[in-house]
MARBA-3410 file (N, C-alpha, C, O; in Angstrom, 1 decimal):
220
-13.4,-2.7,-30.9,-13.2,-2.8,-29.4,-14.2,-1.9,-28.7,-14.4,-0.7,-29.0 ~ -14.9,-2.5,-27.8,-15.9,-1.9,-27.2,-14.9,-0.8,-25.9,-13.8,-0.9,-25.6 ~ -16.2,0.2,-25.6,-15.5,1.4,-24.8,-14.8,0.8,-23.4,-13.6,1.0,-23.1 ~ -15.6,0.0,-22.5,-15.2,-1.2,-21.7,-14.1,-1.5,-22.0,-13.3,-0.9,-21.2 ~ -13.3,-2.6,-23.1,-12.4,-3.3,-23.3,-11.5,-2.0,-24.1,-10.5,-2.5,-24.6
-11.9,-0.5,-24.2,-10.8,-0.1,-25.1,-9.9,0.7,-23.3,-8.7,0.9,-23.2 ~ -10.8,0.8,-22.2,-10.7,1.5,-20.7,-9.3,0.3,-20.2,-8.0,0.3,-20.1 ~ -10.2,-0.7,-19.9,-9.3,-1.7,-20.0,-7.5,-1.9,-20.3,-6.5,-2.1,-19.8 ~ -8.0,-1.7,-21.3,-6.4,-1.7,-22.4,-5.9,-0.4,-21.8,-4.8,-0.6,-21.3 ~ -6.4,0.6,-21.7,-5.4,1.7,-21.7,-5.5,1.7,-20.0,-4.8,2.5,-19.5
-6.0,1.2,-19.5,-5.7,1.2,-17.9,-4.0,0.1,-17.6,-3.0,0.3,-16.9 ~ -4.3,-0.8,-18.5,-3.5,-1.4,-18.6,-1.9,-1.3,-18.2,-1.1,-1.6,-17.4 ~ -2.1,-0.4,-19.6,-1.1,-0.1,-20.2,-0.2,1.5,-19.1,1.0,1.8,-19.0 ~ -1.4,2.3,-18.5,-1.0,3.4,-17.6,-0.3,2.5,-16.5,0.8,2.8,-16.0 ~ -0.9,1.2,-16.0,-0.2,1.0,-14.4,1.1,-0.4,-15.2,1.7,-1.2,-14.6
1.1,-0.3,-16.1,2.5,-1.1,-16.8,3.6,-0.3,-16.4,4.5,-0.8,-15.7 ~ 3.4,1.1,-16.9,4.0,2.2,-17.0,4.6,2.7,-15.3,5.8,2.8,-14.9 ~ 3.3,2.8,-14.7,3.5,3.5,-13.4,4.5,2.4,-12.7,5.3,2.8,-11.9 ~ 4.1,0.9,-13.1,4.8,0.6,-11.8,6.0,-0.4,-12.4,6.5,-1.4,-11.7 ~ 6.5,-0.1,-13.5,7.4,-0.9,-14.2,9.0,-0.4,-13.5,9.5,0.7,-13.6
9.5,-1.4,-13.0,10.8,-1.5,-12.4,10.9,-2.0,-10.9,11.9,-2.1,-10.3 ~ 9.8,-2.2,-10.5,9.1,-2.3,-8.9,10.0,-3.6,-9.1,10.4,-4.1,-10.1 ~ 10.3,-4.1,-7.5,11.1,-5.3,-6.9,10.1,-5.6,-5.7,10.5,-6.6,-5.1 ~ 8.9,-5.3,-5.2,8.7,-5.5,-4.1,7.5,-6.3,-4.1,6.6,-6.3,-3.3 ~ 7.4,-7.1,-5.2,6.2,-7.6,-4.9,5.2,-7.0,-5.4,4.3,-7.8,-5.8
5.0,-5.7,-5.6,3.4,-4.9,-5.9,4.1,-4.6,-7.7,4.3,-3.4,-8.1 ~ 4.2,-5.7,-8.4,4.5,-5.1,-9.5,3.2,-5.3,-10.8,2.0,-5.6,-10.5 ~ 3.7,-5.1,-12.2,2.6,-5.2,-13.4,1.6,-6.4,-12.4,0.5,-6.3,-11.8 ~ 2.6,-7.4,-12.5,2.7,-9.2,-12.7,1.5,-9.4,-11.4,0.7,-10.3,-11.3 ~ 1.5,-8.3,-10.4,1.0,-9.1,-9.1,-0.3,-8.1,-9.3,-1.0,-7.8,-8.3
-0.6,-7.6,-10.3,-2.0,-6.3,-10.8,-2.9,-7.6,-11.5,-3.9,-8.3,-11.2 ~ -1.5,-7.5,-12.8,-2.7,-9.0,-13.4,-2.9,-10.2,-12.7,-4.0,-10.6,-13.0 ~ -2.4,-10.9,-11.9,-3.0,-11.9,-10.9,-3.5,-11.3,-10.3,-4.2,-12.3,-10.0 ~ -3.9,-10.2,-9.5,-5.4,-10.2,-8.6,-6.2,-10.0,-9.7,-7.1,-10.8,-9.7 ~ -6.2,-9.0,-11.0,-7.0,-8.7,-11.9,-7.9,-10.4,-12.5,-9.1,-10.5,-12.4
-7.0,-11.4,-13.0,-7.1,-12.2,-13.1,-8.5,-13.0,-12.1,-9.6,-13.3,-12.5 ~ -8.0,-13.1,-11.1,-8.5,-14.2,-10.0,-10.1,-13.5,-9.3,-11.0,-14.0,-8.7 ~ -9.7,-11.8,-9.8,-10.9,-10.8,-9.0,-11.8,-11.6,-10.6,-12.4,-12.6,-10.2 ~ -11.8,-11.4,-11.3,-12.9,-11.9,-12.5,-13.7,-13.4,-12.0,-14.9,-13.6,-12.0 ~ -12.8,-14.1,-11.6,-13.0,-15.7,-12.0,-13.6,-15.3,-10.4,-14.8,-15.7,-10.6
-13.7,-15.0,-9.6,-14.2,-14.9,-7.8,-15.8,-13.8,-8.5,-17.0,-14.0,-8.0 ~ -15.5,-12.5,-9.8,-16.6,-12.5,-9.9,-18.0,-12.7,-10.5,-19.1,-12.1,-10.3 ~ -17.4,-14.1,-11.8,-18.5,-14.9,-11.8,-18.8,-16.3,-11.2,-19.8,-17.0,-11.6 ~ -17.9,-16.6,-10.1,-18.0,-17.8,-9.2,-19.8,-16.6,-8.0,-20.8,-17.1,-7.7 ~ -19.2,-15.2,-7.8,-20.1,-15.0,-6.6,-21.0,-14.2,-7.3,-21.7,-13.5,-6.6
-21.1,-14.0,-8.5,-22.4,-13.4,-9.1,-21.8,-12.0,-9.0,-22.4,-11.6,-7.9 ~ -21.1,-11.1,-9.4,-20.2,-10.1,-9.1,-20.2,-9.2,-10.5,-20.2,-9.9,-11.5 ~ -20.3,-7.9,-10.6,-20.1,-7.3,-11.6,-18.5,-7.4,-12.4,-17.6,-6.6,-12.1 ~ -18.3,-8.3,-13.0,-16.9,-8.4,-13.7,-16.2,-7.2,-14.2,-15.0,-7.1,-13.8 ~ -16.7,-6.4,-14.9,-16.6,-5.2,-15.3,-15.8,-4.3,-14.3,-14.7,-3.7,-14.4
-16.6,-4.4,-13.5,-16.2,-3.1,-11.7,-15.0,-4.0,-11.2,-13.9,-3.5,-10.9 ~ -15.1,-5.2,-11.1,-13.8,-5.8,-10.3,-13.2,-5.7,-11.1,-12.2,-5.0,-10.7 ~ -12.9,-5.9,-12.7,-11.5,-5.6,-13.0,-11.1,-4.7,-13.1,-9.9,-4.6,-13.4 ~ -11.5,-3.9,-12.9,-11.2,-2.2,-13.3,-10.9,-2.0,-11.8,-9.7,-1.8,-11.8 ~ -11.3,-2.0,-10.6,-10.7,-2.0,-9.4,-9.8,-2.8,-9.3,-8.9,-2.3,-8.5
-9.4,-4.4,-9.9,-8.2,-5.3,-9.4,-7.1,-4.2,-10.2,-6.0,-3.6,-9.8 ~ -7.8,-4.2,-11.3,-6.1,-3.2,-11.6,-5.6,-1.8,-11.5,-4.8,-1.2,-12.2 ~ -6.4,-1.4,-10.3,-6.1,0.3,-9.7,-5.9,0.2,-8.2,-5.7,1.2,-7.5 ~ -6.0,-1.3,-7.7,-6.2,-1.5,-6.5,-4.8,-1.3,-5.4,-4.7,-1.4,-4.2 ~ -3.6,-0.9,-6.3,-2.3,-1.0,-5.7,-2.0,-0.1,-6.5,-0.7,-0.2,-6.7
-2.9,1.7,-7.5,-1.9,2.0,-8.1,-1.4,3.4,-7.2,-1.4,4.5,-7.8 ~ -1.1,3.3,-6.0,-1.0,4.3,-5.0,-0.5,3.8,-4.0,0.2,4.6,-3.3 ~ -0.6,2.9,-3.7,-0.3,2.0,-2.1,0.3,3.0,-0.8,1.1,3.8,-0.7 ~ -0.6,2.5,0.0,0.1,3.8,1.4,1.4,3.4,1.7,2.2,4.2,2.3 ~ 1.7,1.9,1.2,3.5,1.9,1.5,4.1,2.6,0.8,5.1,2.9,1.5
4.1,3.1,-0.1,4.6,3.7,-1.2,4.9,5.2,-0.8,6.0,5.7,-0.8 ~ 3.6,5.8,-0.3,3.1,7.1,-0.2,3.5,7.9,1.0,3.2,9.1,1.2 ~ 4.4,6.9,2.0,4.7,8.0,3.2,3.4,7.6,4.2,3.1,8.2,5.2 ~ 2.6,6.2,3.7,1.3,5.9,4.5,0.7,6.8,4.1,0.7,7.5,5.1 ~ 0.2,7.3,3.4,-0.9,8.0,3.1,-2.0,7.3,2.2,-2.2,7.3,1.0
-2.9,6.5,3.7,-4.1,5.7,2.9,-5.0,6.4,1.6,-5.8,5.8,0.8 ~ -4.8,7.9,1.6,-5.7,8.9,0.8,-5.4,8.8,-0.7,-6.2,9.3,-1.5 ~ -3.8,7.9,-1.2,-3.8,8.9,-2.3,-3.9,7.8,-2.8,-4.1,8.1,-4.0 ~ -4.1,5.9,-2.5,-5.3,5.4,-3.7,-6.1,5.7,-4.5,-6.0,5.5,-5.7 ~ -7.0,6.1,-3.9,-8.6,6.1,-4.2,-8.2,7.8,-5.2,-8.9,8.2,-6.2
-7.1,8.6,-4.8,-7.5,10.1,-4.8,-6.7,9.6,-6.7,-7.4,9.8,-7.7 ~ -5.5,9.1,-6.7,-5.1,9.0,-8.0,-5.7,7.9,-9.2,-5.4,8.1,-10.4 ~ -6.5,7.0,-8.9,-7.9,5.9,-9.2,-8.3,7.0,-9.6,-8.0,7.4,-10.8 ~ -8.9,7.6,-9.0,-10.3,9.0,-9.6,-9.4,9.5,-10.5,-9.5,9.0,-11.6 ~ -8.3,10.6,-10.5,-7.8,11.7,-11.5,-7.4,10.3,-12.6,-7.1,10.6,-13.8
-7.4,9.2,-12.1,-7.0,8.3,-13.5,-8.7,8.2,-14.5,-8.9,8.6,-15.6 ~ -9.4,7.7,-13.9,-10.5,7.4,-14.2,-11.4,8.7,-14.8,-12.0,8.8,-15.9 ~ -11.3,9.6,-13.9,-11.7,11.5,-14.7,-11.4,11.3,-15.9,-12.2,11.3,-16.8 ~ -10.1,11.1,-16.1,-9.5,11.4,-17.2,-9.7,10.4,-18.4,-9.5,10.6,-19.6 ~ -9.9,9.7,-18.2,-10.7,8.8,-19.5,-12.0,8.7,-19.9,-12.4,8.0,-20.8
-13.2,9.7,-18.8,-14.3,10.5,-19.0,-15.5,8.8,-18.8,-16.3,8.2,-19.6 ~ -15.1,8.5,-17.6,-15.6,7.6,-16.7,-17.0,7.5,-16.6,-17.4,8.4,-17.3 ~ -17.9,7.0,-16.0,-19.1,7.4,-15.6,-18.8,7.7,-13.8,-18.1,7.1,-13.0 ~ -19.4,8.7,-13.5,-19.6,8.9,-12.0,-19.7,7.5,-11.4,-18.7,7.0,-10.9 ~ -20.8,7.0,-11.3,-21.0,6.0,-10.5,-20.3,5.0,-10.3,-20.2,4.5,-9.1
-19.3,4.5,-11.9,-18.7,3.3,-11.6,-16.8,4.2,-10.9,-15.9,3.7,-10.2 ~ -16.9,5.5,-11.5,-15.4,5.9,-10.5,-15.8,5.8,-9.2,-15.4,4.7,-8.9 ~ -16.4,6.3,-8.2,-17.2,5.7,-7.3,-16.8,4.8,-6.5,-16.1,4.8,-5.5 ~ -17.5,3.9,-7.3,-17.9,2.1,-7.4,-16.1,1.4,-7.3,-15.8,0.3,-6.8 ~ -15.2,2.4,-7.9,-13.8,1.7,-8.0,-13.1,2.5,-7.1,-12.2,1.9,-6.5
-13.3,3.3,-6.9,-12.7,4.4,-5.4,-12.5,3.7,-4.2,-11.6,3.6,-3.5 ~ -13.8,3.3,-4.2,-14.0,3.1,-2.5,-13.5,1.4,-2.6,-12.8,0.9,-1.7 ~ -13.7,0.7,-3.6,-13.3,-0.8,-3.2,-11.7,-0.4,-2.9,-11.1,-1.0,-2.0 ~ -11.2,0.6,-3.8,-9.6,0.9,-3.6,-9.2,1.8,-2.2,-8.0,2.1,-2.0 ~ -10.3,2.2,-1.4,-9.7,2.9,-0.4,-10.1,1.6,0.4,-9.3,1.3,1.3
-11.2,0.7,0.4,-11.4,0.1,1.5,-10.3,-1.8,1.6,-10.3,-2.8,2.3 ~ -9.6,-1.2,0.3,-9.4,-2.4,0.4,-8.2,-3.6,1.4,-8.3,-4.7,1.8 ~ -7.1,-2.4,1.4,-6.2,-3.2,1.9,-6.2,-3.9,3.7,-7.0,-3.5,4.5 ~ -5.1,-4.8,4.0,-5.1,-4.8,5.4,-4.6,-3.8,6.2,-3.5,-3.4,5.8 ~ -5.1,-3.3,7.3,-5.0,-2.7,7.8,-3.7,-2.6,9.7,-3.2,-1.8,10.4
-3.8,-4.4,9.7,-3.8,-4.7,11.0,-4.7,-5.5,11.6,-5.9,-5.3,11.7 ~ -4.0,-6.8,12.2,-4.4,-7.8,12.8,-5.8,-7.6,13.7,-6.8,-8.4,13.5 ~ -6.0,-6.5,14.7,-6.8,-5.5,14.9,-8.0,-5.0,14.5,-9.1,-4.9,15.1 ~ -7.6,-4.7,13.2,-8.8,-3.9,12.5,-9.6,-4.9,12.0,-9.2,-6.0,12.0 ~ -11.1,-4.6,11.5,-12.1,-4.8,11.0,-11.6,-4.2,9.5,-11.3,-3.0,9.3
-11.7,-5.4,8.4,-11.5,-4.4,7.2,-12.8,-5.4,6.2,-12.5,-6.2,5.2 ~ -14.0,-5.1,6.7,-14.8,-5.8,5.6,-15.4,-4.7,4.7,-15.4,-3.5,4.9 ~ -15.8,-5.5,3.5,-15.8,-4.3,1.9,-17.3,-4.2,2.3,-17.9,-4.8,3.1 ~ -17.9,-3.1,1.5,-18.9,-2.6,1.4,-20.0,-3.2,0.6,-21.2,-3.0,0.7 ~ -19.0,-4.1,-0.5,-19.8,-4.5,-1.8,-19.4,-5.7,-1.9,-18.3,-6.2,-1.6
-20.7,-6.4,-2.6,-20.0,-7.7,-3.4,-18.4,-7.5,-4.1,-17.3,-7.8,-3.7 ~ -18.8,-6.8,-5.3,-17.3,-6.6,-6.0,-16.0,-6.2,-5.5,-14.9,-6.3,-6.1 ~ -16.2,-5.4,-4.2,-15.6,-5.1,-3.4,-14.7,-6.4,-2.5,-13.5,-6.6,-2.3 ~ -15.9,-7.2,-2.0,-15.2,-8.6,-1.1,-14.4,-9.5,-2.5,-13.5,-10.3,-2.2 ~ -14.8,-9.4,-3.7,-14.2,-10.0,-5.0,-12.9,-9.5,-4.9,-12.1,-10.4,-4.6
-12.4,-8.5,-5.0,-11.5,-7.6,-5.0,-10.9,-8.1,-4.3,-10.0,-8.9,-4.7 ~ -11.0,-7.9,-3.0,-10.3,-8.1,-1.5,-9.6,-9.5,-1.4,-8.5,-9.7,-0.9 ~ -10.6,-10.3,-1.9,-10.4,-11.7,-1.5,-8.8,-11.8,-2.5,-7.7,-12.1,-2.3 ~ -9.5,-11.4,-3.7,-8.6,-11.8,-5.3,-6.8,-11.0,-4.2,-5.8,-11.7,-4.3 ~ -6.7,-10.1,-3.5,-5.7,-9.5,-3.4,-4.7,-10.4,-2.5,-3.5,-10.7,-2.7
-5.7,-10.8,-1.6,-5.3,-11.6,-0.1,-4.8,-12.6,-0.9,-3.6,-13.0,-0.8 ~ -5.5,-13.3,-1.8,-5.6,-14.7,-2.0,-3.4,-14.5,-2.7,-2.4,-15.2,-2.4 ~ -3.6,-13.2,-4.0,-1.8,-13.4,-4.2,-1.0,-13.0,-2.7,0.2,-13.1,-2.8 ~ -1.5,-12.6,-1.3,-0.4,-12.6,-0.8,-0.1,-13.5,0.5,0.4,-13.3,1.6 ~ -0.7,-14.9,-0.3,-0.5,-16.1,0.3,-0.1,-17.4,0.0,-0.1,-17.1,-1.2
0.3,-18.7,-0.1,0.6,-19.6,-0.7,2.6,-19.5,-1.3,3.6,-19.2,-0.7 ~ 2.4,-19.7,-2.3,3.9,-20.0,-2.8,4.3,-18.7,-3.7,5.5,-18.3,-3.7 ~ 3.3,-17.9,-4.5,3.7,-16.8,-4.3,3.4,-15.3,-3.5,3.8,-14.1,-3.8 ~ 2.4,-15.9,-2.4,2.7,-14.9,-1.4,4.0,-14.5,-0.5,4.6,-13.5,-0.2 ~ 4.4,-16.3,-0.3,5.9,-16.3,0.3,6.6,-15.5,-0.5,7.1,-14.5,0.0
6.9,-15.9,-2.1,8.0,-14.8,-2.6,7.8,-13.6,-2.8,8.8,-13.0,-3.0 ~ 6.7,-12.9,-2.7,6.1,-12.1,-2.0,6.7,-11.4,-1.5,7.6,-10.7,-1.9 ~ 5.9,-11.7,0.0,6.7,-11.3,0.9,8.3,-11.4,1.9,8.5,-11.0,3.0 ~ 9.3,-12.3,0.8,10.9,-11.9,1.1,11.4,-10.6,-0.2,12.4,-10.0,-0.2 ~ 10.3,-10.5,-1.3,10.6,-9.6,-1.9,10.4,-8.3,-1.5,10.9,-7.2,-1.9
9.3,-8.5,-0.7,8.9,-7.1,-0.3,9.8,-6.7,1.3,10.0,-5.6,1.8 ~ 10.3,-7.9,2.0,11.4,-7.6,2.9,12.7,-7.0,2.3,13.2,-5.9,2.5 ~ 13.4,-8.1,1.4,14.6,-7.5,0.5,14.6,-5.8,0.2,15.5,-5.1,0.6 ~ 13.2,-5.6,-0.6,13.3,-4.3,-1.2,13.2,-2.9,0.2,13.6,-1.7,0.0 ~ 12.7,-3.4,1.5,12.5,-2.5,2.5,13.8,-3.1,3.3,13.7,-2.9,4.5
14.8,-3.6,3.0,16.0,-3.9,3.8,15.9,-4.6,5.6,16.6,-4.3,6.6 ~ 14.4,-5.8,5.3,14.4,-6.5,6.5,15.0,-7.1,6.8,15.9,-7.1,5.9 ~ 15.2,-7.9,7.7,16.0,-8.9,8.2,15.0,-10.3,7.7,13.7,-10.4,7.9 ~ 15.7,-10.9,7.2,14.6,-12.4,7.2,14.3,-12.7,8.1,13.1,-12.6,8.2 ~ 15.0,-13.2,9.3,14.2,-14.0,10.6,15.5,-13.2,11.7,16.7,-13.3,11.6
14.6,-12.7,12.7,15.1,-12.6,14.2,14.4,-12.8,15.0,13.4,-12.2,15.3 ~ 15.0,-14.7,15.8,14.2,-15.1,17.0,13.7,-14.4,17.6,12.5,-14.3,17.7 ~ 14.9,-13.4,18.4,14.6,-12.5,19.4,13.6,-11.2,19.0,13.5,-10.1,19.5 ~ 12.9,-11.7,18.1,12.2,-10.4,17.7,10.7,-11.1,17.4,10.1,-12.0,16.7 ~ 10.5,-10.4,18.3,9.1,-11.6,18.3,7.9,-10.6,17.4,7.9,-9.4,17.5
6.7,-11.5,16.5,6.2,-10.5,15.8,4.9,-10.3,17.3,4.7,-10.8,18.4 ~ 4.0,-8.7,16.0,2.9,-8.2,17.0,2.0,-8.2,16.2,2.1,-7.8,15.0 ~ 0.8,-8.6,16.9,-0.5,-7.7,16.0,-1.1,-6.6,16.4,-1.7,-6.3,17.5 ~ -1.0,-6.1,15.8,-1.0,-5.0,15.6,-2.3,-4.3,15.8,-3.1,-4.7,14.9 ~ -3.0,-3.3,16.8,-4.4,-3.1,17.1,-4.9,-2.4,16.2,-6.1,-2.4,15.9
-4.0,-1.7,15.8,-4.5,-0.6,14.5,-3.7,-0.1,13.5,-2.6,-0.5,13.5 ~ -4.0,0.6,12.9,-3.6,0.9,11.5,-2.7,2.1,11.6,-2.4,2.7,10.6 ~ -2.2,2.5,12.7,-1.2,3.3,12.7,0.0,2.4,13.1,1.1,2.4,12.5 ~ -0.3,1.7,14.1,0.8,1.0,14.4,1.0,-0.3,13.3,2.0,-1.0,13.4 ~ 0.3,-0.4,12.6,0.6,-1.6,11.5,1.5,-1.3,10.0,2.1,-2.1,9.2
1.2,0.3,10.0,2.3,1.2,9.0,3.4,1.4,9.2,4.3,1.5,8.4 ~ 3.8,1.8,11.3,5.2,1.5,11.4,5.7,0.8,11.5,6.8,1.1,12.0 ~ 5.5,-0.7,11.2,6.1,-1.8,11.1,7.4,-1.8,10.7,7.5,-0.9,9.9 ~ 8.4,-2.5,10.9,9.7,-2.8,10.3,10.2,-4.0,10.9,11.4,-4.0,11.2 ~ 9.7,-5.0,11.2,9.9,-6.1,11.6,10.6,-7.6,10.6,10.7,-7.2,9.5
10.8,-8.3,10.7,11.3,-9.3,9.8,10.4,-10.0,9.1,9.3,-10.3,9.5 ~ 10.7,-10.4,8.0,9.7,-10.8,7.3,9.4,-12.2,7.9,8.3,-12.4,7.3 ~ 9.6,-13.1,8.5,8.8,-14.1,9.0,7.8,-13.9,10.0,7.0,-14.7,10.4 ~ 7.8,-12.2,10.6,6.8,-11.3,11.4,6.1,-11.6,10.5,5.4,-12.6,10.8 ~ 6.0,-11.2,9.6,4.5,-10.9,9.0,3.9,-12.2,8.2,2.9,-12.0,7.6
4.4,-13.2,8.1,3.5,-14.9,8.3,2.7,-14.4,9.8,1.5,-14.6,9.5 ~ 2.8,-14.1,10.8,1.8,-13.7,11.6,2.0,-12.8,12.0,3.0,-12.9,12.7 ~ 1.5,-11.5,12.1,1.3,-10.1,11.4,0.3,-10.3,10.5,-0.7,-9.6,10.8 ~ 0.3,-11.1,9.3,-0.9,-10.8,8.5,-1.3,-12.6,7.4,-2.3,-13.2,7.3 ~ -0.2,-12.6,6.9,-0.3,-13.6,6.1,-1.5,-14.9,6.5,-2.6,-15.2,6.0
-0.9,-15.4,7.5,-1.5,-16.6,8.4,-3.1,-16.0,8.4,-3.9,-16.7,8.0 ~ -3.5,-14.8,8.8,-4.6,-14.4,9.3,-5.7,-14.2,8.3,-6.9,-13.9,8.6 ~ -5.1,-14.5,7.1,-6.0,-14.2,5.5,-7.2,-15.3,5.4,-8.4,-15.3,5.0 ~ -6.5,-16.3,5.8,-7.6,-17.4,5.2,-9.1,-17.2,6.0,-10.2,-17.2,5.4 ~ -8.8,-17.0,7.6,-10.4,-16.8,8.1,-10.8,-15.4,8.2,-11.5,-15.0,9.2
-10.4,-14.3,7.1,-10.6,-12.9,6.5,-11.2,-13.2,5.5,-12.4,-12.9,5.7 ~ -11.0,-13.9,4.2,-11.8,-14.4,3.0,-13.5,-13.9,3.4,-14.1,-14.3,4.4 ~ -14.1,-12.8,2.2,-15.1,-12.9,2.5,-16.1,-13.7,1.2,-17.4,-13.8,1.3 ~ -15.6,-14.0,0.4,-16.5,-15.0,-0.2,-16.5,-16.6,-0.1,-15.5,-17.3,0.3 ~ -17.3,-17.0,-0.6,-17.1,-18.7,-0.2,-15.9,-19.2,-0.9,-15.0,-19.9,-0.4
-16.1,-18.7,-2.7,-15.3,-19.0,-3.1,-13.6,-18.7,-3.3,-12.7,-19.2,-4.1 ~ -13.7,-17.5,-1.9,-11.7,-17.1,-1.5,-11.7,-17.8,-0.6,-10.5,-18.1,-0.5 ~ -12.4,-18.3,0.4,-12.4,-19.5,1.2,-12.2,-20.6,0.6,-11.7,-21.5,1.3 ~ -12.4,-20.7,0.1,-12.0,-22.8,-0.5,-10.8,-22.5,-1.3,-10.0,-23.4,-1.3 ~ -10.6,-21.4,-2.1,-9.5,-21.5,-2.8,-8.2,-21.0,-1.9,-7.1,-21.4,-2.2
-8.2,-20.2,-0.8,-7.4,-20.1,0.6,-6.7,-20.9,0.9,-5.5,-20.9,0.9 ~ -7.7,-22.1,1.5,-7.3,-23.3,2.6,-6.0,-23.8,1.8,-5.1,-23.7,2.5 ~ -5.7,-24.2,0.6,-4.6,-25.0,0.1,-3.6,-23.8,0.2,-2.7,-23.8,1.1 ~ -3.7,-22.9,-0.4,-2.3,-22.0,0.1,-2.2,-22.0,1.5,-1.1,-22.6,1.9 ~ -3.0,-21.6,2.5,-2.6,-21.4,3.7,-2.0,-22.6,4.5,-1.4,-22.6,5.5
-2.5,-23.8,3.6,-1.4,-24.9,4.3,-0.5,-25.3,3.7,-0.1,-26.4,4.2 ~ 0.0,-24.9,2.8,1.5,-24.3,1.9,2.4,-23.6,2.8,3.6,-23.9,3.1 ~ 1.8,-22.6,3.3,2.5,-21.7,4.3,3.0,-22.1,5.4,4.2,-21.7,5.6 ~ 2.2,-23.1,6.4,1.8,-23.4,6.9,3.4,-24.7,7.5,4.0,-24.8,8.5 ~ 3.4,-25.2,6.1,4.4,-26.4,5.5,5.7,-25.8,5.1,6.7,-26.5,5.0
5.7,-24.6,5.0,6.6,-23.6,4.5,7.7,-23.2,6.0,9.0,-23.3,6.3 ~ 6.3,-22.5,7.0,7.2,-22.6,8.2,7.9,-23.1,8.7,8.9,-22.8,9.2 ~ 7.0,-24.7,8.7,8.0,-25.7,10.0,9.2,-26.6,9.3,9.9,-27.5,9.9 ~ 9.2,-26.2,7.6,10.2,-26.4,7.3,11.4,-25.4,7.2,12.6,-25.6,7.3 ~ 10.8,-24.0,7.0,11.7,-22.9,7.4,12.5,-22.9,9.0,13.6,-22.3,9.2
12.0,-23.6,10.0,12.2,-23.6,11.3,13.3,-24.4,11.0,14.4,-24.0,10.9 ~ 13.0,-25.7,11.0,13.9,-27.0,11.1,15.2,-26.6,10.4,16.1,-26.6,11.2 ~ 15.4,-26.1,8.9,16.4,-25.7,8.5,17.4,-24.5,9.4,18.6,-24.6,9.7 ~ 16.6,-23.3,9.6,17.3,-22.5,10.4,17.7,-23.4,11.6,18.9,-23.0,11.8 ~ 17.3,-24.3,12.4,18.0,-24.9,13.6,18.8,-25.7,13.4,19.1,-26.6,14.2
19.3,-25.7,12.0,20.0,-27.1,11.7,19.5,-28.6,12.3,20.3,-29.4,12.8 ~ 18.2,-28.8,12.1,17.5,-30.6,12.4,17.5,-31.3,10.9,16.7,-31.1,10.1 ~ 18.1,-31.9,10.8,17.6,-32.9,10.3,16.4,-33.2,9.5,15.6,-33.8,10.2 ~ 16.0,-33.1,8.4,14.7,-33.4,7.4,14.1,-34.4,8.5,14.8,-35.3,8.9 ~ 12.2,-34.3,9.1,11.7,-35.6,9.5,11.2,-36.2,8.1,10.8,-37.4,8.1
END
């Protein structure tokens, strides 16, 4: 086993550990599908494979939901993980910052990556929290924060910034626009764009059948 593929494995096996028992969506399962999809986006865009997977799978092992919103302690526990298996500088780095720069921030914000491997990353993340299992997704990540599924009277916001997009507590059909809906023309490579478009019109299909049912109409 090469040093690469021995990092790998035991990164693996640390965020198995860290995030085993999770209900909310950010579990093992949703590490290796961005891990997965960040590889295949980085030899579709000419991408260091290496650096994106090693960021797809550190890219959530901190999350500011998690943390009390604390965007810092991604990137800060990425590093003391990566120190510790006697990393090279450049490439902890190289996986820091795609992990601090990566998530959404808010309808509002500007959140483009720094790096190719970085928009690899980004895209690979967006791309699971959309389509059919973005939806389950996100009612699991409602369930586990005690949302309400849908309140008419509760209309969603976008959110200007990243303060106000952490205190959110809104219903999870908020955030189909809040965030989800807004992924597809975020995509910053060609190839999270073309693989986008079909989930986002899943979602899309997902709503106005979500609507019709809640109003009691009739299947057209």
């Amino acid at each position: 086993m090469t040093a690469t593929a021995t990092l790998i494995s035991q990164t693996e096996q640390f965020l198995q550990t860290r995030l085993q028992g999770d209900s909310s969506g950010h579990d093992w399962w949703h590490i290796d599908r961005v891990r997965k999809s960040a590889i295949a986006l980085a030899h579709a865009e000419g991408a260091n494979a290496d650096v994106c997977e090693l960021a797809a799978l550190l890219h959530d092992v901190a999350d500011w939901k998690f943390h009390d919103g604390d965007e810092t302690a991604g990137p800060r526990v990425a590093r003391d993980w990566l120190e510790s298996q006697v990393v090279n500088e450049q490439i902890i780095q190289q996986v820091t910052q795609i992990v601090a720069e990566v998530s959404f921030k808010g309808a509002g914000v500007r959140t483009e990556m720094s790096t190719l491997e970085g928009r690899c990353v980004q895209d690979a993340d967006r791309l699971d929290a959309i389509g059919a299992v973005g939806i389950a997704r996100a009612f699991a990540f409602g369930g586990a924060f005690g949302r309400a599924m849908y309140d008419p009277h509760h209309p969603p916001e976008l959110h200007a910034d990243f303060t106000a997009y952490k205190t959110k507590s809104g219903p999870t059909i908020n955030h189909f626009y809040e965030k989800l809906l807004l992924l597809k023309d975020r995509m910053q490579t060609q190839t999270g764009r073309t693989w986008a478009a079909e989930r986002h019109q899943f979602m899309e299909q997902f709503l106005e059948q979500f609507y019709r049912e809640w109003n009691a109409n009739p299947a057209s």
